[in-house]
N, C-alpha and C positions, 0 to 999 in steps of 0.2 A: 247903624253907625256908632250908637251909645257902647252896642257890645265889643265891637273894634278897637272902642278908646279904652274900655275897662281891659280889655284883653292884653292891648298894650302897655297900658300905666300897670299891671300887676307884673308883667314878666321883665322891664323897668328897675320897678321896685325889689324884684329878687334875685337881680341881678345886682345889685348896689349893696343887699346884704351878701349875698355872697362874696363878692370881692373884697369886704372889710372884714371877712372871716378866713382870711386866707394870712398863714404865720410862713414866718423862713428857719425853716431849722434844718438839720442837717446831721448826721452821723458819720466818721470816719473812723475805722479802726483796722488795726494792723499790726504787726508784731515790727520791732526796729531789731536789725540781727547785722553782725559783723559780717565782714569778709569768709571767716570762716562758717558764718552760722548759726552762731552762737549768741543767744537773746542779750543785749545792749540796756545793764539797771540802770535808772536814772538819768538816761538819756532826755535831753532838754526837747521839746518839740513846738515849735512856732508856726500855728495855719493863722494867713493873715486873707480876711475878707476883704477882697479887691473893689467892692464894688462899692463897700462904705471906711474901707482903710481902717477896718478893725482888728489888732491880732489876736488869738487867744490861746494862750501858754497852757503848755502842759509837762507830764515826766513821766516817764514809763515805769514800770511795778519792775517786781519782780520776776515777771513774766516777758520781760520786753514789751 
């Protein structure tokens, strides 16, 4: 029974670090191009996180 309970309280326990070791991040990228195609400078860009109401700004290169 002893081993039951250790076996239990350790997978518990690593299960409690792993979930506090878990980040949210994220990558989006993509070229912003006109109608015709043609890469968009300094184009304004607004992703806004719905789920804690955060936006975060950006502006495209020279590359679009």
């Amino acid at each position: 029974m002893s081993r039951l309970y250790f076996l239990a309280t350790l997978i518990a326990a690593s299960s409690i670090f792993s979930a506090s070791a878990q980040t949210s991040k994220a990558l989006i990228s993509g070229i912003v191009t006109d109608a015709s195609g043609a890469a968009v400078v300094n184009a304004k860009i607004t992703i806004t996180d719905v789920s804690r109401n955060q936006d975060f700004r950006s502006e495209t290169n020279s590359s679009g």
